[in-house]
C-alpha positions in Angstrom: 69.0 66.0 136.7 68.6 62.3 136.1 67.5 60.8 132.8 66.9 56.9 132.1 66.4 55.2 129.4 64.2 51.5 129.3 63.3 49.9 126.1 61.3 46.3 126.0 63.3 43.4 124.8 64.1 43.0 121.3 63.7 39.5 119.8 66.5 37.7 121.5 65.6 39.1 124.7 68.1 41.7 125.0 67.1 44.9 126.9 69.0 47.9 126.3 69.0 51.2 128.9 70.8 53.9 129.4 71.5 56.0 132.9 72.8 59.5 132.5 73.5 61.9 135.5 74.0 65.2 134.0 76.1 66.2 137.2 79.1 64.1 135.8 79.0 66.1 132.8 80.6 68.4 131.8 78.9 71.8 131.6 78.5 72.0 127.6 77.4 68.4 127.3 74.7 68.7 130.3 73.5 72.0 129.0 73.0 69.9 125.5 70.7 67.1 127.2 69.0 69.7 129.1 67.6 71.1 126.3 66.8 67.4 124.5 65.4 67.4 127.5 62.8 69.5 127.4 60.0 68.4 125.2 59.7 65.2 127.0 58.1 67.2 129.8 55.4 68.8 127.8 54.4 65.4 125.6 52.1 62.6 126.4 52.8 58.7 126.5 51.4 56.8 123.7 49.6 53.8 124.0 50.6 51.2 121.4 47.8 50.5 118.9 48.5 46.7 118.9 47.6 44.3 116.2 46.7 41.1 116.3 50.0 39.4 116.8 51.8 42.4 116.6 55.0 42.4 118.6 55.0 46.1 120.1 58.0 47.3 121.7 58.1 50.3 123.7 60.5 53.1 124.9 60.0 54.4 128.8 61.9 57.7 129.5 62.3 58.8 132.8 63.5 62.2 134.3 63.8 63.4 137.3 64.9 67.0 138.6 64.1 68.9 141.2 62.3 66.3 143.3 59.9 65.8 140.1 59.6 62.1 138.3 58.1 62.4 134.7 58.0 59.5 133.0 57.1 58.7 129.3 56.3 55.6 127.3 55.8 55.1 123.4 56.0 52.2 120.9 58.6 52.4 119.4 57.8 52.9 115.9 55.5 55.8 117.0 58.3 58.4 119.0 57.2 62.0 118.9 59.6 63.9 116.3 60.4 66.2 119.0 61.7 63.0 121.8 63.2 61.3 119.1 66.8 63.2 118.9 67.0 62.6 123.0 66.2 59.2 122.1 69.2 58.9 119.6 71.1 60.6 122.0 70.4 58.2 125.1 70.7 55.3 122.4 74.5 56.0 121.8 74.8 55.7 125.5 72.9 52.2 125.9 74.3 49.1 127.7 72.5 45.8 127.9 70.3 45.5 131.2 70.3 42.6 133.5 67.0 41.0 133.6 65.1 41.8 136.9 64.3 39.0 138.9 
């Protein structure tokens, strides 16, 4: 199982991600993800209710396992309660991104 992690720049620019292959885990630590895991299969993205203005920034989380790609989006000040400790979890991992050109 692969997980990503993609968040939309913050003010400066800076985009943070995370990539997390639980095969180099070991097998206590990749049992733990798998089960932060699992609600991100059984919610929906959110669309950001945007404001005039407003600068919305969003969270993509991406799995795939088994040959299966699920991928979720939500603004960031609106994470389900049930994503939100995998996103803390893939947070502590983060690096800066290289912008894509």
């Amino acid at each position: 199982m692969k997980i990503s992690l993609s968040e939309s720049p913050n003010m400066l620019g800076i985009r943070m991600g995370a990539e997390l292959d639980l095969s180099t885990l070991d097998d206590n630590e990749a049992e733990k993800v798998r089960k932060l895991v699992e609600p991100v299969v059984s919610v929906q993205s959110k669309e950001p209710a945007a404001a005039p203005g407003a600068d919305v920034r969003s969270v993509v989380i991406a799995v795939d396992h088994d040959g299966k790609h699920t991928e979720r989006r939500f603004p960031e000040a609106d994470v389900p309660p049930e994503v939100a400790p995998l996103l803390h979890y893939l947070r502590t991992q983060a690096k800066v991104m290289k912008p894509n050109k």
